[in-house]
ZANU-692055 format. One line per 10 residues: their letters; for each residue x, y, z of C-alpha. Coordinates in steps of 0.5 Angstrom, whole numbers, plus 500, padded with zeros to 3 digits. Layout:
residues N
A> X:Y:Z  ...
This chain:
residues 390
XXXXXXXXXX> 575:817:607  572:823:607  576:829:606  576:836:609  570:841:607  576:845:606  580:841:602  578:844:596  579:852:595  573:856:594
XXXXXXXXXX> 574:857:587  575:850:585  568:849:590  565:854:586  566:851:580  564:844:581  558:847:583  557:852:577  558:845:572  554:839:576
XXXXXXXXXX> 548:846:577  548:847:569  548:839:568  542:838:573  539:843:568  539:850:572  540:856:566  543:861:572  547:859:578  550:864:583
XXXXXXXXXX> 553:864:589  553:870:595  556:869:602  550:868:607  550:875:611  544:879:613  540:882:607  541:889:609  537:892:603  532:887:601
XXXXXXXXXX> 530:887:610  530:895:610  525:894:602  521:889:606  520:893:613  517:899:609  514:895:604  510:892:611  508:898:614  505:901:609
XXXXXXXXXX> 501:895:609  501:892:601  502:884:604  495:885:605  493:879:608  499:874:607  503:871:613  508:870:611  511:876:609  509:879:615
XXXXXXXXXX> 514:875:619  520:879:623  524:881:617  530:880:622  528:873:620  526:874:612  533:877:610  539:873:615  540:866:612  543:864:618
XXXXXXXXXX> 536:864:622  535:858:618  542:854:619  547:857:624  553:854:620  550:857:613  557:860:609  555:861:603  547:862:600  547:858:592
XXXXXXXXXX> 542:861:588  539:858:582  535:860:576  531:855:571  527:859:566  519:857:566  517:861:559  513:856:556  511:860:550  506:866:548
XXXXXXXXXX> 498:865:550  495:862:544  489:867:543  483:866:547  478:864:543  474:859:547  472:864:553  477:860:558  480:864:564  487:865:562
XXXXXXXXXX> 493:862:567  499:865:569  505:862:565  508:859:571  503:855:573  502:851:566  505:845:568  507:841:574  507:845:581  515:847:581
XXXXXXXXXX> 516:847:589  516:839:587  519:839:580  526:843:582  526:841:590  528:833:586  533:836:581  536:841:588  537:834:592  540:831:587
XXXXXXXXXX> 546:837:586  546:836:593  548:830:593  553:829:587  556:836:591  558:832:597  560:826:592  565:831:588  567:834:594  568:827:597
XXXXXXXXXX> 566:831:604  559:831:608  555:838:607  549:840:611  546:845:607  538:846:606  535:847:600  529:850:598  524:854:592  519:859:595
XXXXXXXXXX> 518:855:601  522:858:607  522:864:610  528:867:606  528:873:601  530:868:596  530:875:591  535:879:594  539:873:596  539:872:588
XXXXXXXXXX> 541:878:586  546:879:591  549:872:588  549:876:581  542:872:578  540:880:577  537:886:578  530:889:581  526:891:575  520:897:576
XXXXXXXXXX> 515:891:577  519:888:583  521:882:579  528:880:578  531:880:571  537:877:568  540:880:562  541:874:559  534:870:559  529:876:563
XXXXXXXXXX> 525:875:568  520:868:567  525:864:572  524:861:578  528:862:583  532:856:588  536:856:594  542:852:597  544:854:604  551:850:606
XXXXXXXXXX> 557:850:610  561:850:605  566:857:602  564:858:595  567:864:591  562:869:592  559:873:586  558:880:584  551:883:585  546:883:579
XXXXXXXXXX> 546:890:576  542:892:570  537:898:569  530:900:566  532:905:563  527:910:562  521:905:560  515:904:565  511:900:561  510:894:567
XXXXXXXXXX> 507:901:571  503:903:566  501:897:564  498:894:571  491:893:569  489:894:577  495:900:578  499:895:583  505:898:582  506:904:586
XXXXXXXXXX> 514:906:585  520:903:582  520:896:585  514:897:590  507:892:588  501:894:592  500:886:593  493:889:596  491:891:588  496:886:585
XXXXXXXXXX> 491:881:581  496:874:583  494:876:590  487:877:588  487:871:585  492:866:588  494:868:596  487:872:597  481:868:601  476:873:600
XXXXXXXXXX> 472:877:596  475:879:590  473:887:591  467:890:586  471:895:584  476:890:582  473:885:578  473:888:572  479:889:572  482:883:573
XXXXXXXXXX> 479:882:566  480:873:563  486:872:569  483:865:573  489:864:576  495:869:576  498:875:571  503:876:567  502:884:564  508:887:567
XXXXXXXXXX> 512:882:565  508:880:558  510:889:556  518:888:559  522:889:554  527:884:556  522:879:557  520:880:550  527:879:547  531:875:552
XXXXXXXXXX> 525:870:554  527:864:553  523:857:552  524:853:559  528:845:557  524:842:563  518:838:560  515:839:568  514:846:566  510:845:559
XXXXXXXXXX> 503:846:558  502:838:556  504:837:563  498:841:567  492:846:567  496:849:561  494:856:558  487:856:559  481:853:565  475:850:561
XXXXXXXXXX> 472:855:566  465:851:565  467:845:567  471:849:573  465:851:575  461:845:576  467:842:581  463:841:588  467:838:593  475:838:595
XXXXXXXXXX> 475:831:593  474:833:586  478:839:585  484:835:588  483:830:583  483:834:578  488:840:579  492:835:585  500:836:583  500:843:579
XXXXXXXXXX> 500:850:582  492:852:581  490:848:588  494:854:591  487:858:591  483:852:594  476:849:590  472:856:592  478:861:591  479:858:583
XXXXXXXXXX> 472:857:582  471:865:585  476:866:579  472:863:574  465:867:576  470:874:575  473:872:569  467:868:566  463:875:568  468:880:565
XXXXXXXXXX> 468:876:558  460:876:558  460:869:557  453:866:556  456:859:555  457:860:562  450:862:565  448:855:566  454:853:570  454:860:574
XXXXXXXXXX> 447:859:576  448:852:578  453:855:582  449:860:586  444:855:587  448:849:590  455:851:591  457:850:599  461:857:599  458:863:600
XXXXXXXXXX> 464:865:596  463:861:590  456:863:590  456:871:592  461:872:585  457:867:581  451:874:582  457:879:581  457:874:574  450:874:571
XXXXXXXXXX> 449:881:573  455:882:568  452:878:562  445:879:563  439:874:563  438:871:569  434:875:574  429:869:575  435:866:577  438:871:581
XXXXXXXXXX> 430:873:585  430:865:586  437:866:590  436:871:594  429:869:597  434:862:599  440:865:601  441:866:608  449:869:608  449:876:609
XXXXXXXXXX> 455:878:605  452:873:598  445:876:599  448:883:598  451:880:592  445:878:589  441:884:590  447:889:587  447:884:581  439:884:581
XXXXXXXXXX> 439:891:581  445:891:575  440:887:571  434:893:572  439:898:570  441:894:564  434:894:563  432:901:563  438:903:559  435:898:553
């Protein structure tokens, strides 16, 4: 028979949740009532008008509907926010010329991996609670402010770059979410501060970060790398420096990350599960066609970009690092691959390394996109400058 939602007191509730979350192998659990998210709203509104979403339509939607849990289930009563640390350790020095991953994306895609674990606490919930729940569980992948509801349920605080930081284990979490028609115990908001440290501001190779808690997405190298579908800007590129797919500077300097960071006990997010910390990028940067990149990258985060937006990447890093071992991929690249995209930054490359002006001179007489064939003459032209300088 199935019992009342209201059977069991919101702190007994609460406490059930917090004992089958931390079985299920969640680090942080927190709860907040599923009201509208005033301050995160008025953050995100401004944030849309001074346009630094660059392109992403996702946070270009209404921020009436981003910061009120209940545009996404009417019966919501409490919004269950859960962390799982993805640190997978330090990069290993980058000794074979590879394009240097996000930690994040080293194993298995997380959206799979926590949205089983978050089903399953669902339903041993609904077990213990011996009553049906209606909930909609999720992890980056609804149009909610999951970050502001995750401090508001006491997961942390907003550090100077924009990510949310707990006390105990620093930033390198992933953060899931359960809205359900159930009263919990709600928790007090995250608190903490930076202090006087700016290291995150300074730091950020491209400036991105542009005040406290405010990243420009439009100069933010995770969005050129990741979300972007177009050109990485020149002026840019070389600041992307080794990144193939994400960046993690600002939280690679934060002082709690570099005491409190701690290892992940999900084998999905391990390097062995994945790409791992580095991309072969040669071998990247011969994948021609969708079915290959699928075949290769398919179950982890690096298929966000598509097969022309990660070999894009692989062209700036492969050019930022001057690697020769590189120049008969990228060739082959300016050559054959069907992007234009692939093709114009494969120029930007061998203008960077050097030696490929025949190759370069070959191309522009074939090429027929306007955008690429641009590309080709700025790096002949680099090539000639280089030249006269020796």
């Amino acid at each position: 028979m199935e019992r009342d939602k209201n059977s069991i007191g919101p702190t007994e509730a609460r406490r059930l949740l917090e004992e089958r979350a931390r079985e299920a192998g969640f680090d942080l659990v927190g709860v907040t009532r599923a009201g509208p998210l005033r301050a995160g709203g008025e953050r995100l509104r401004e944030w849309q008008e001074a346009g630094m979403a660059a392109d992403m339509g996702f946070m270009h939607r209404p921020v009436e509907l981003l910061a009120n849990p209940k545009k996404l289930q009417k019966s919501a009563r409490s919004v269950v926010s859960l962390g799982v640390s993805y640190y997978p350790g330090e990069h290993p020095e980058n000794t074979e010329g590879g394009g240097r991953v996000a930690r994040y994306a080293w194993g298995r895609d997380y959206h799979e991996v926590i949205k089983e674990r978050l089903f399953r606490l669902r339903r041993q919930l609904e077990e213990d609670l011996g009553t049906k729940i209606k909930a909609r569980g999720f992890t980056d992948a609804v149009p909610l402010l999951e970050r502001s509801a995750a401090q508001h349920a006491g997961l942390g605080f907003f550090g100077r770059n924009s990510c949310l930081i707990d006390g105990d284990i620093g930033s390198y979490f992933f953060i899931a979410d359960l809205i359900v028609d159930l009263d919990l115990k709600p928790d007090e908001p995250g608190t903490g501060t930076c202090g006087r440290c700016t290291r995150c501001m300074a730091r950020c190779p491209t400036g991105a970060i542009k005040a406290p808690g405010v990243v420009d997405a439009r100069l933010c190298i995770s969005y050129l790398t990741i979300e972007n579908s177009g050109e990485i800007p020149r002026e840019l590129r070389p600041k992307v420096g080794d990144w193939a797919f994400g960046c993690d500077v600002c939280q690679e300097v934060c002082p709690y990350n570099k005491t409190k960071a701690t290892k992940s006990r999900w084998p999905e997010f391990s390097a062995k599960s994945g790409a791992g910390p580095y991309l072969g990028v040669e071998e990247a940067l011969r994948i021609r066609t969708d079915e290959e990149f699928e075949g290769r990258f398919a179950g982890t985060p690096l298929t966000r970009p598509g097969r022309a937006g990660l070999l894009r990447n692989c062209c700036v890093a492969a050019g930022n690092l001057r690697s020769e071992g590189a120049i008969p991929a990228l060739e082959e690249c300016l050559r054959e691959d069907p992007s234009e995209l692939v093709r114009g930054h494969a120029a930007w490359a061998l203008g960077e390394i050097g030696g490929s002006e025949g190759t370069l001179r070959e191309a522009a007489r074939r090429e027929t996109d306007g955008w690429c064939l641009g590309e080709i003459r700025l790096a002949l032209g680099r090539a000639a400058t280089d030249a006269g300088l020796g």
